[in-house]
C-alpha positions in Angstrom: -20.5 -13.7 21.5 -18.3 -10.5 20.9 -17.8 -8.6 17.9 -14.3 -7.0 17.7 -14.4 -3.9 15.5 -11.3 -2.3 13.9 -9.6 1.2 14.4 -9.8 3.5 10.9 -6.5 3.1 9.9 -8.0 2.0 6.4 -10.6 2.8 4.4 -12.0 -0.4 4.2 -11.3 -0.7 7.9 -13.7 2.1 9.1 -16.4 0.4 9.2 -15.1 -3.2 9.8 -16.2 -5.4 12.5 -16.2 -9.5 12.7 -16.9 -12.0 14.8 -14.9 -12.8 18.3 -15.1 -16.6 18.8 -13.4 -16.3 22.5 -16.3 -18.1 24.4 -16.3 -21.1 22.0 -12.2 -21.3 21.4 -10.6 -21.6 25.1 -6.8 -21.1 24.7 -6.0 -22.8 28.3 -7.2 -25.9 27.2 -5.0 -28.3 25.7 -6.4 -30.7 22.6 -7.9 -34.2 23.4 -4.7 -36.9 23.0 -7.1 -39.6 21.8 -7.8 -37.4 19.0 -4.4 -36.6 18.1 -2.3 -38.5 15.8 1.5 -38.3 15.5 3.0 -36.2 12.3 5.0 -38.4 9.8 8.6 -37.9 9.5 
């Protein structure tokens, strides 16, 4: 897993860094439909 890390534009940025959840999120794939229910209107 990555860890993205912030440019200094901040104090509190310096030093930042978190987490980059890109191998367990894929953006290509599109949601299961048996698992998705319809929004009321």
């Amino acid at each position: 897993m990555g860890i993205r890390q912030y440019k200094p534009v901040t104090a509190g940025r310096r030093q930042g860094s978190v987490s980059d959840f890109a191998e367990i999120t894929d953006r290509k794939k599109k949601p299961e439909k048996s698992l998705l229910l319809p929004k009321p209107k």
